[in-house]
C-alpha angles and dihedrals in degrees: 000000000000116000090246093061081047092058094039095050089045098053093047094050094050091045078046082056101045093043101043092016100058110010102066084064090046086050091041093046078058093050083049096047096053095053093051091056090045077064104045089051090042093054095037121183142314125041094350096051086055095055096044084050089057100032080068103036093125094070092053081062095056100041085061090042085063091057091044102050099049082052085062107043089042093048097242108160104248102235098179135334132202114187094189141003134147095233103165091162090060088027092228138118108193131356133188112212115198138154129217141189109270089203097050110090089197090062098037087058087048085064086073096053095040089051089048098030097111089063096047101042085036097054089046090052092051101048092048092047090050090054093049103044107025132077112282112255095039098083113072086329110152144040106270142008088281092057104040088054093037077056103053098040099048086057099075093063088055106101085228090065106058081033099055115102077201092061098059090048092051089046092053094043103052093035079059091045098044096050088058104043086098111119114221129228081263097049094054089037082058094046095047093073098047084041101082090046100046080049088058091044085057108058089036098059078039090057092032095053103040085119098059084077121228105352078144103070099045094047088049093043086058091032090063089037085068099041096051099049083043086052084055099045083055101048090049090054094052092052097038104041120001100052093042088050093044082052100045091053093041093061099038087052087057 
């Protein structure tokens, strides 16, 4: 191989991994999002609001966790955390505030992944939670997108499913974690600065690790394995929980 095909397969897998590998989640943090707004306006404000606000707290916390953890691994200076407050004056419920070296490319990097951290900690929560609590053979189980989906979904008309104490857990936490997935105006201010140079890194261990033969292929394969059973979870959530409770608060306000 001539050290121009090299180039050339190494830049189009790194723009393969950007594009498959990153913008399904941006496209699923949407879908959350948007969930997450169909309940604020189901449950409206009040008393109501305020419950709906505790009753997922847990999520709040995590959301916050995210922030905090990617702090940590890129080396920002933790100023002050609140993992969960009803500010409605400031309309916030938690915030992480951290300072970083202008200067330093590995923090500014880590801007991106603070920014973003609640998807990417959030998603990891989930699917973790959904392997520990849920059936065997519903999580990533099967060859391609049909079967993955086919797999999940077929597991809610399994008796195991509805009985399971462990189903009911799973179905509180990731509802929690799911309605606070939404990243705020701060959070995608913070990830504009480190985008530009994850983008670089990229390309660059793209480029650096050609020869490794085809890394790209495995980490988007489970990348998409974890897409596809989160895109579930969220479809299901929207069927099972969000559009009866749009309904139900639709009728009792007329």
């Amino acid at each position: 191989m001539t050290f121009l095909n090299y180039l050339f397969l190494s830049l189009r897998n790194g723009f393969g991994l950007m594009v498959l590998g990153l913008l399904p989640y941006i496209i699923l943090a949407f879908f959350m999002q948007y969930i997450s707004d169909l309940l604020r306006r189901g449950m409206g404000h009040g008393s109501s609001g305020k419950f709906w606000l505790y009753f997922t707290s847990p999520g709040v916390m995590l959301h916050e966790l995210g922030h905090v953890l990617f702090c940590l691994i890129f080396k920002h200076q933790i100023v002050e955390v609140k993992l969960f407050e009803n500010d409605e004056r400031r309309n916030r419920l938690g915030y992480v505030n951290h300072r970083y070296n202008p200067k330093s490319y590995y923090q500014r990097v880590g801007n991106f992944f603070i920014g973003t951290g609640p998807i990417w900690f959030g998603v990891a929560c989930m699917f973790v939670l959904s392997k520990l609590l849920l059936p065997s053979g519903m999580i990533g189980a099967g060859d391609g997108f049909s079967d993955i989906m086919m797999n999940f979904f077929g597991g809610f008309l399994k008796k195991e499913f509805w009985f399971s104490w462990k189903t009911w857990i799973w179905f509180y936490l990731s509802f929690s974690i799911a309605a606070h997935v939404k990243l705020s105006k701060a959070d995608l201010e913070g990830a504009k600065d480190g985008a530009i140079f994850l983008v670089g890194v990229v390309f660059l261990g793209s480029l650096l690790l050609g020869w490794c033969g085809s890394w790209e292929d495995a980490l988007l394969n489970f990348e998409i394995a974890v897409f596809v059973t989160l895109l579930s979870m969220m479809i299901s959530f929207l069927v099972l929980i969000v559009i009866p409770v749009c309904i139900i608060r639709h009728f009792l306000y007329r």
